[in-house]
N, C-alpha and C positions, 0 to 999 in steps of 0.2 A: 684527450679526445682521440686522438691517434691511436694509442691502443686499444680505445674500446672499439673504432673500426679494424682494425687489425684480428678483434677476438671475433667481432661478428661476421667476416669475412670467414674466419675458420673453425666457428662453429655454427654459423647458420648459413651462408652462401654458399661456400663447397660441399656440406654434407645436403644442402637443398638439389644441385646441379647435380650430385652424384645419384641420389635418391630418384629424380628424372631420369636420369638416361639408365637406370634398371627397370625403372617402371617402363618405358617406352620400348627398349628390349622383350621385357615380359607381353607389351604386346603385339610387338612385332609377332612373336614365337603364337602368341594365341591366335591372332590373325593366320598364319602359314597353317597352324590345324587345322582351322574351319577350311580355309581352302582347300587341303587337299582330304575333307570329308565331300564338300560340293563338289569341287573340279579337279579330281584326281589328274593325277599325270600319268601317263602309260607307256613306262619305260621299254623299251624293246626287251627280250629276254635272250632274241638272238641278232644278232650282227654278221654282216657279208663285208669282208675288203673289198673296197673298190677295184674293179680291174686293172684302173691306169696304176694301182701301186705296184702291179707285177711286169707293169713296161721299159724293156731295155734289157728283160732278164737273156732275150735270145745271143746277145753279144754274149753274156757268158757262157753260154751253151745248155742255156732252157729255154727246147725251142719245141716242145711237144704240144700234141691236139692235149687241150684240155677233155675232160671228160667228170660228166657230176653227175649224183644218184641221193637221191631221194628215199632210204629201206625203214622200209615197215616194220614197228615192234609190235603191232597188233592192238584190237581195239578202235580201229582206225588211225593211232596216231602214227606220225612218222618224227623220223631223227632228221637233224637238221640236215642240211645239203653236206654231199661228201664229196668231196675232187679227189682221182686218182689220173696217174698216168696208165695208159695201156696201149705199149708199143708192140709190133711184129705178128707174126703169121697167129689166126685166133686158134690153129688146127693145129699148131708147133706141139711134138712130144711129151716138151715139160714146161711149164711157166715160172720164171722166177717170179718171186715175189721180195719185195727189197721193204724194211720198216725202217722209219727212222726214228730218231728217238727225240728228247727234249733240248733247247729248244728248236730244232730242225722242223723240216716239213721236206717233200719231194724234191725239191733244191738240191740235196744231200747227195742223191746219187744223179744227176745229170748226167755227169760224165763217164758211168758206167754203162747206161741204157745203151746207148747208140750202139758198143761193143761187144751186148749181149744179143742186141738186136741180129747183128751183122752174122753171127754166131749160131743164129736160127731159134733164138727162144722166142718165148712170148714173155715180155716182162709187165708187171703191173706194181706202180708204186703209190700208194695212198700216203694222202691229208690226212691225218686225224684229227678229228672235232677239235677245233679251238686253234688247230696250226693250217698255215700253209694257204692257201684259196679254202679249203674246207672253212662251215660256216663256224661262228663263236656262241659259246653263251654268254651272256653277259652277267651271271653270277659264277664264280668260281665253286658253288657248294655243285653247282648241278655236275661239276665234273668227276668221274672217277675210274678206277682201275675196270671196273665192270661195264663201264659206257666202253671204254676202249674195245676192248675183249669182245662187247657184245656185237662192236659196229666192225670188229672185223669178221667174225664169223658172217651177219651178216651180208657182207659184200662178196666171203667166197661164194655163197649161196648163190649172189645175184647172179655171178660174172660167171656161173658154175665151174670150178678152177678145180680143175686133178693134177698130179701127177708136178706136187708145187715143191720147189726148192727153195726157202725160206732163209732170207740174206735179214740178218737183225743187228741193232746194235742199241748198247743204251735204253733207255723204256721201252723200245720196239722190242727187245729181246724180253720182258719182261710183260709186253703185251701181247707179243708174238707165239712165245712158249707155253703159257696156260692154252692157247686156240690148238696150238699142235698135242699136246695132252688129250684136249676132248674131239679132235678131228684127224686124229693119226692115222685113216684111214686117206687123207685128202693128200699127204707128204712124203718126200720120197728121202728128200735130203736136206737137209741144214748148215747153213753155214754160219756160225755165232762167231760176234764180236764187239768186245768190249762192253760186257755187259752180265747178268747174274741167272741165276737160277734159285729161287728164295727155295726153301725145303719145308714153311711153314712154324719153324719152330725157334728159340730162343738154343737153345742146344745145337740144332742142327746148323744152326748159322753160323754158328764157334769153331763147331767142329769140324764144317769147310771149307773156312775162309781159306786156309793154304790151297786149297788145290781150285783155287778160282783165279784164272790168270786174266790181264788187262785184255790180250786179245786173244782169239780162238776158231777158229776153221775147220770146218768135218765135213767130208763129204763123203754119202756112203751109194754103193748101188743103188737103182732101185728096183724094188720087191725084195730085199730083202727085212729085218725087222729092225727100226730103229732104234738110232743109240746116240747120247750125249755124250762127246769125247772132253774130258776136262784135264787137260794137259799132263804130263804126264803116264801115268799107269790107269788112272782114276776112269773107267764106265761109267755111265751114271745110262740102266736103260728105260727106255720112252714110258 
């Protein structure tokens, strides 16, 4: 007697209990389809940090006016909120411009602003989408090399910035460098670091990996025509 409840426990009891809670799964899962045909849910696509995440930063010496912008890609839409810093005189000569790279945001050069300031530029250091006070998307496909690029260009537009000194490092110089390419009209001087210059190609990238150093600095005239100084002997021009 014993063993035939022992067989019927393990062949009819547990495969019955088990056969339930798949069935009850399968309709959990059918249930959550219908719902979310009737009562979708509608996930944000962009996201804002709350402000109190940024409180305390003035002890370490981020202690600037915020400032945000709203740029139009046309068609009526716009890009999500952008925060930059924009310290000193708006009529200064030349305006730095300082990028940071990943995962940094305007934090990065704190402690430079105040000493550019005092120096008599006008400096301006942008959030890019996704870092910093700058807003987020909440899919990482919407992000890319060309959002970057595009939301810089548009912000020199807004801020109308000439006569710019471009401090980059890390993605910034790789976000940076394509804008100074198609706006080499807007820059006078560069200062690169720690950071690349892609040349487009599986070849080219071999063939310069020697003469790309970890950190790098050039500063040239301006009006005169610019040039990529890459350590060494090595020109690379604009």
């Amino acid at each position: 007697m014993g063993q035939v409840k022992r067989y019927f426990k393990r062949f009819v009891v547990f495969p019955a209990i088990i056969i339930t809670l798949q069935c009850l799964y399968l309709l959990r899962k059918a249930v959550e389809v219908v719902m979310s045909v009737l009562w979708p849910v509608r996930h944000p696509t962009v996201v804002r940090t709350p402000e109190e995440c940024f409180q305390g930063l003035e002890a370490m010496g981020y202690n600037f006016r915020p400032n945000y912008v709203e740029l139009p890609v046309g068609g009526g839409k716009m890009l999500p909120r952008v925060h930059y810093i924009d310290e000193g005189p708006r009529d200064a000569a030349e305006t730095i411009l300082c990028l940071h790279g990943e995962p940094s945001w305007s934090f990065l050069y704190r402690h430079m602003v105040p000493g550019l300031v005092r120096a008599g530029y006008r400096v301006v250091v942008p959030d890019f989408i996704g870092f910093g006070k700058s807003d987020k998307f909440t899919c990482p496909e919407s992000y890319s090399h060309e959002l970057h690029c595009m939301t810089l260009r548009l912000l020199l537009d807004h801020l109308r910035l000439r006569d710019i000194t471009l401090v980059c490092q890390d993605w910034g110089g790789l976000t940076g460098l394509p804008v100074v390419r198609d706006c080499s009209h807007l820059f006078s001087r560069l200062v690169i670091m720690n950071t690349g210059l892609p040349v487009g190609s599986q070849q080219g990238r071999e063939a310069h990996t020697g003469n790309t150093l970890p950190a790098v600095a050039y500063l040239q005239p301006a009006g005169t025509a610019p040039h990529y100084r890459w350590g060494g002997s090595s020109t690379w021009p604009l």
